[in-house]
Jmol script that loads the backbone (N, CA, C; Angstrom):
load data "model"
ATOM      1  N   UNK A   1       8.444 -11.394  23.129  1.00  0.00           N
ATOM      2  CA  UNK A   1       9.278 -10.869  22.041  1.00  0.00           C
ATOM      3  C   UNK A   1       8.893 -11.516  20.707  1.00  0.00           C
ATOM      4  N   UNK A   2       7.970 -12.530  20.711  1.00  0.00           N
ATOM      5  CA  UNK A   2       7.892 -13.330  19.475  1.00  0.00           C
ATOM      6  C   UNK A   2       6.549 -12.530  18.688  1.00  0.00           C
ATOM      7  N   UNK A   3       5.963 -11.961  19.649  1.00  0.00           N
ATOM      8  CA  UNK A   3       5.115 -10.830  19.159  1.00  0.00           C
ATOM      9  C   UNK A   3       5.771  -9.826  17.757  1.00  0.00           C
ATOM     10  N   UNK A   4       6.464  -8.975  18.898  1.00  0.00           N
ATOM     11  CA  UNK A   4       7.256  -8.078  17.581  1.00  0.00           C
ATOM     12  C   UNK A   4       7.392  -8.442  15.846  1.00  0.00           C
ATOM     13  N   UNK A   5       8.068  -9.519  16.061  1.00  0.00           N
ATOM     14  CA  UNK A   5       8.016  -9.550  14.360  1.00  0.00           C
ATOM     15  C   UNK A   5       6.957  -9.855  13.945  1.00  0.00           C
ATOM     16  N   UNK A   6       6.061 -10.280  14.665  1.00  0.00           N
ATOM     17  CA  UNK A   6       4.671 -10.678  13.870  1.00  0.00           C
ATOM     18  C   UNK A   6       4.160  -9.191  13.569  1.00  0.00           C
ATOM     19  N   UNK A   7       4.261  -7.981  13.978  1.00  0.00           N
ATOM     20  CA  UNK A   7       3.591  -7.151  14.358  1.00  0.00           C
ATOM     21  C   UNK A   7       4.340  -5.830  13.372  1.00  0.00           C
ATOM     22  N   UNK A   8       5.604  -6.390  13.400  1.00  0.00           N
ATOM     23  CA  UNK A   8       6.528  -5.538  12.346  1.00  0.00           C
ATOM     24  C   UNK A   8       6.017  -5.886  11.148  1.00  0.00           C
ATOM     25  N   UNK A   9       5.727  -7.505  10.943  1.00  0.00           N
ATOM     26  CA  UNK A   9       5.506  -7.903   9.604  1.00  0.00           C
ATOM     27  C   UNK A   9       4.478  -7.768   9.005  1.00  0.00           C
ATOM     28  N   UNK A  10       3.230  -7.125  10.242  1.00  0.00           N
ATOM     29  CA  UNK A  10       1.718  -6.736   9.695  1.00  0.00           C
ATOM     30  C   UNK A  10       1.873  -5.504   9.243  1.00  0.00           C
ATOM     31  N   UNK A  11       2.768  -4.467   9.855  1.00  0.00           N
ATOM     32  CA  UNK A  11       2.805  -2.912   9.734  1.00  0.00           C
ATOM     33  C   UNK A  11       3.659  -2.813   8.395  1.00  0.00           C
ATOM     34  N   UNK A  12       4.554  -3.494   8.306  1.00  0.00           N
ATOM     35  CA  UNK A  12       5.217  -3.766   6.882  1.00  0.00           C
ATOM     36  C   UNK A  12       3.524  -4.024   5.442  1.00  0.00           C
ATOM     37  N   UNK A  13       3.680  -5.225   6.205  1.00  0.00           N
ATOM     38  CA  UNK A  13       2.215  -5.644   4.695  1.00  0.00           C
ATOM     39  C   UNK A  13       1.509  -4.726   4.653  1.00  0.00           C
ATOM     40  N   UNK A  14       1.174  -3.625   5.764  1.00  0.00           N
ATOM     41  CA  UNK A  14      -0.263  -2.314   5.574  1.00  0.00           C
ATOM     42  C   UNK A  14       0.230  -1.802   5.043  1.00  0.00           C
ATOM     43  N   UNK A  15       1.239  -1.274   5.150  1.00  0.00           N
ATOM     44  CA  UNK A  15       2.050   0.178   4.344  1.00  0.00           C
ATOM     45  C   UNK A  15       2.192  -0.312   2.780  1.00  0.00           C
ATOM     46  N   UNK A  16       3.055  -1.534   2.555  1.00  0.00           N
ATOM     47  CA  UNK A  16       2.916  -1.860   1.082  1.00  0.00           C
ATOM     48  C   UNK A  16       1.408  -2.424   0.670  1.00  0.00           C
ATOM     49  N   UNK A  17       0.365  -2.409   1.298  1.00  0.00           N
ATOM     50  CA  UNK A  17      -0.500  -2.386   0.650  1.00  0.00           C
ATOM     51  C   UNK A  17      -1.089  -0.864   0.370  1.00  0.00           C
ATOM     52  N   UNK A  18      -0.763   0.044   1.190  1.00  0.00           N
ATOM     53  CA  UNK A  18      -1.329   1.256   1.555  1.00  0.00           C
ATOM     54  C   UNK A  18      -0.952   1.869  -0.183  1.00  0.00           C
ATOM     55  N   UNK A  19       0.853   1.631  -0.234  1.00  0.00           N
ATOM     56  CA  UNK A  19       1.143   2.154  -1.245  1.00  0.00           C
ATOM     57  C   UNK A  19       1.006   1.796  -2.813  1.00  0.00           C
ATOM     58  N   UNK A  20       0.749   0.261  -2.628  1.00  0.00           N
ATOM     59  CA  UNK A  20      -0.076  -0.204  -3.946  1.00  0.00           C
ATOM     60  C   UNK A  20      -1.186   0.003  -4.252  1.00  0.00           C
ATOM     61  N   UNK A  21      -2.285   0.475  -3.265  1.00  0.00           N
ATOM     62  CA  UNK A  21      -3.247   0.966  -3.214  1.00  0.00           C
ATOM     63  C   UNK A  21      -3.088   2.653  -3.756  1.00  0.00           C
ATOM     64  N   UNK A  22      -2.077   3.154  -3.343  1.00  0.00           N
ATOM     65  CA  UNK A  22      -2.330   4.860  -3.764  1.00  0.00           C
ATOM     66  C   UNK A  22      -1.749   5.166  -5.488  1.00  0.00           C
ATOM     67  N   UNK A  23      -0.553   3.908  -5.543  1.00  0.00           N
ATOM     68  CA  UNK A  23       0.069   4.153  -6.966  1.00  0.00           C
ATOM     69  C   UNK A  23      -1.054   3.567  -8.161  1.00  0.00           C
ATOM     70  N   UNK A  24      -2.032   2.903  -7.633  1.00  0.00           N
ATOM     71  CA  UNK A  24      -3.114   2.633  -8.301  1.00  0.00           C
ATOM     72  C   UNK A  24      -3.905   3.753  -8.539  1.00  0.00           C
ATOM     73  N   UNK A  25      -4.300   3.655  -7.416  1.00  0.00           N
ATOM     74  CA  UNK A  25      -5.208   4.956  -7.513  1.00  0.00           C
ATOM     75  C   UNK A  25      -4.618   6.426  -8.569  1.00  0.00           C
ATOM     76  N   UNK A  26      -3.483   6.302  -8.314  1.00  0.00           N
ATOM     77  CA  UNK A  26      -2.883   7.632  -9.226  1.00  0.00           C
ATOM     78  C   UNK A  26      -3.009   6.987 -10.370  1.00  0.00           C
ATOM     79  N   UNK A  27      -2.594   5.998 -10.707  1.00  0.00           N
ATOM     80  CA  UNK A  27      -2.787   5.611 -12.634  1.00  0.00           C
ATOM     81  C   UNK A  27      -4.189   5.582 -12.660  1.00  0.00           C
ATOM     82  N   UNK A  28      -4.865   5.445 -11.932  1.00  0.00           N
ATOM     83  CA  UNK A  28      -6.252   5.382 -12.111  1.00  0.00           C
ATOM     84  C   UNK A  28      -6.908   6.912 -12.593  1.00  0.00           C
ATOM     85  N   UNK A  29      -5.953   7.976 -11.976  1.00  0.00           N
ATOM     86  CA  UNK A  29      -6.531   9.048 -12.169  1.00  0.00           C
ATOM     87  C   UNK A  29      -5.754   9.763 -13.096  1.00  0.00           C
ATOM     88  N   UNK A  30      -4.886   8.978 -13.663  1.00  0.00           N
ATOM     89  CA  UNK A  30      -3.878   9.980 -14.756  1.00  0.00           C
ATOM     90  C   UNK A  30      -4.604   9.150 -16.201  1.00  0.00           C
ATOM     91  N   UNK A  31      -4.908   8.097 -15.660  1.00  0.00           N
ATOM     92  CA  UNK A  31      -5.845   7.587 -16.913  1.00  0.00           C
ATOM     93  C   UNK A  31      -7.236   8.020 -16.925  1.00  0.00           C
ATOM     94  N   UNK A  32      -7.931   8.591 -15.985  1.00  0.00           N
ATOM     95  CA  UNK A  32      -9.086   9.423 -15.789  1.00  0.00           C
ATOM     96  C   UNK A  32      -8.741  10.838 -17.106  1.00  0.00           C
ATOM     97  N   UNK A  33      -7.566  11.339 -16.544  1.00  0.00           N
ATOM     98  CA  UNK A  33      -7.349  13.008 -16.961  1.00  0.00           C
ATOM     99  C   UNK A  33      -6.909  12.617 -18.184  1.00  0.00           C
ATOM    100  N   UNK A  34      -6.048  11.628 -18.944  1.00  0.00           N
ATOM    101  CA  UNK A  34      -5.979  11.213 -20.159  1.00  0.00           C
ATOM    102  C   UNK A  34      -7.374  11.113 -20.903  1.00  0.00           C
ATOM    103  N   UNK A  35      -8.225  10.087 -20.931  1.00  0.00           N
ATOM    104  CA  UNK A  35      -9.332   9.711 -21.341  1.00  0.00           C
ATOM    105  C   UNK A  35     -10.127  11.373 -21.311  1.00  0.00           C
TER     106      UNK A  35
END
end "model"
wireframe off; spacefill off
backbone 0.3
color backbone group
């Protein structure tokens, strides 16, 4: 059971990296279509 939270807490960190990764990527591309 001591597994689990380790495993919750990796799937947690992917996703908020997943999504700092995509909200980047979108300013990246709204500053693309600006420029």
């Amino acid at each position: 059971q001591h597994d689990d939270p380790e495993k919750m807490a990796r799937a947690v960190s992917l996703v908020v990296h997943e999504d700092v990764g995509a909200e980047d990527a979108v300013e990246r591309a709204g500053l693309a279509v600006e420029a």
